[in-house]
Structure formats: C-alpha cells, structure tokens
C-alpha positions in Angstrom: -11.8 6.6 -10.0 -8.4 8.0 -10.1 -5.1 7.3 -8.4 -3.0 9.5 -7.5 0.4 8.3 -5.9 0.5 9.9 -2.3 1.9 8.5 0.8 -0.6 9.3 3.0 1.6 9.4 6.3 3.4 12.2 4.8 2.2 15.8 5.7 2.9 17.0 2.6 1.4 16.1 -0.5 2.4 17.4 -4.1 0.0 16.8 -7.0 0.7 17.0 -10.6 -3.1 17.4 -12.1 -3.4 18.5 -16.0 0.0 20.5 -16.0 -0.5 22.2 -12.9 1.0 21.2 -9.6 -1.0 21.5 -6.2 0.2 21.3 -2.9 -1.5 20.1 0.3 -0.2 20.6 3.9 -1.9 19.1 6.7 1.3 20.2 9.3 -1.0 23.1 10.8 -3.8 21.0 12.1 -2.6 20.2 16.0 -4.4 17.0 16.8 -2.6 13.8 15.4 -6.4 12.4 15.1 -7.9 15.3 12.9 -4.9 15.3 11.0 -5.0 11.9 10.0 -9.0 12.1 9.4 -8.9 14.9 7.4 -6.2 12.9 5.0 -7.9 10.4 5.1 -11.0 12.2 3.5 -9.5 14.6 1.5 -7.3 11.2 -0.3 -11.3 9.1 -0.4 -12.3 12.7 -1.8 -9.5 12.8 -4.6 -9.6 9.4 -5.5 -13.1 9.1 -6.2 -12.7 11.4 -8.2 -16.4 13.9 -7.4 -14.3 17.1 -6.9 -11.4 18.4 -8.8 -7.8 18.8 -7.7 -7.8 22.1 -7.7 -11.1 22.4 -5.6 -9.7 20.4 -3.3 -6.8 22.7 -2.9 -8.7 25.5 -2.3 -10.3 23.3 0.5 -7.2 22.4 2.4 -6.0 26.3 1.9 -9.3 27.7 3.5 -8.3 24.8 6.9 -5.6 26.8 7.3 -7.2 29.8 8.8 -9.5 27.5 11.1 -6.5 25.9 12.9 
C-alpha cells in the first residue's frame, strides 16, 4: 500500500513517482458527483497500489476526450 500526499478536494493533483512527475486533472468532468467519484477511485486505485502511477495517468488523460 502506498501513500501518496494528495488533497483530494483539489482538482489538481501533482505526483512525484520514481523521478518523474505526473499530473491529474479532474476540472473537465462537469458533474460535481462524477468528479468526486472518479477521485475517489482513481486515489483507492493509487493507493493500493495494483496499477502504476503512470498507468494511471494515462487513464485520467484518455477521460479527457469522453467529457
């Protein structure tokens, strides 16, 4: 399990994994209640630890082009 200092309200979050720095925006997604769901799975996701950082990334770059 890892723990990653992110304050979950924001909608930005910057991640320094292994040298390399990711960033995640969750400002495009319209709906206050997907927002905060998707944050909330994508911080369960990271801090479990199943899928790397920069998987994850790639994740919440592909949501871009849905919303």
């Amino acid at each position: 399990m890892v723990n990653y200092l992110i304050d979950i309200k924001s909608d930005y979050w910057q991640i320094d994994s292994s040298g390399t720095k990711y960033s995640f925006y969750f400002d495009f997604i319209p709906d206050g209640y997907f927002r905060e769901t998707i944050k909330k799975i994508t911080y369960n996701i990271l801090t479990i630890g199943n899928t790397t950082v920069a998987t994850q990334n790639r994740y919440n770059y592909a949501l871009k082009h849905v919303f």
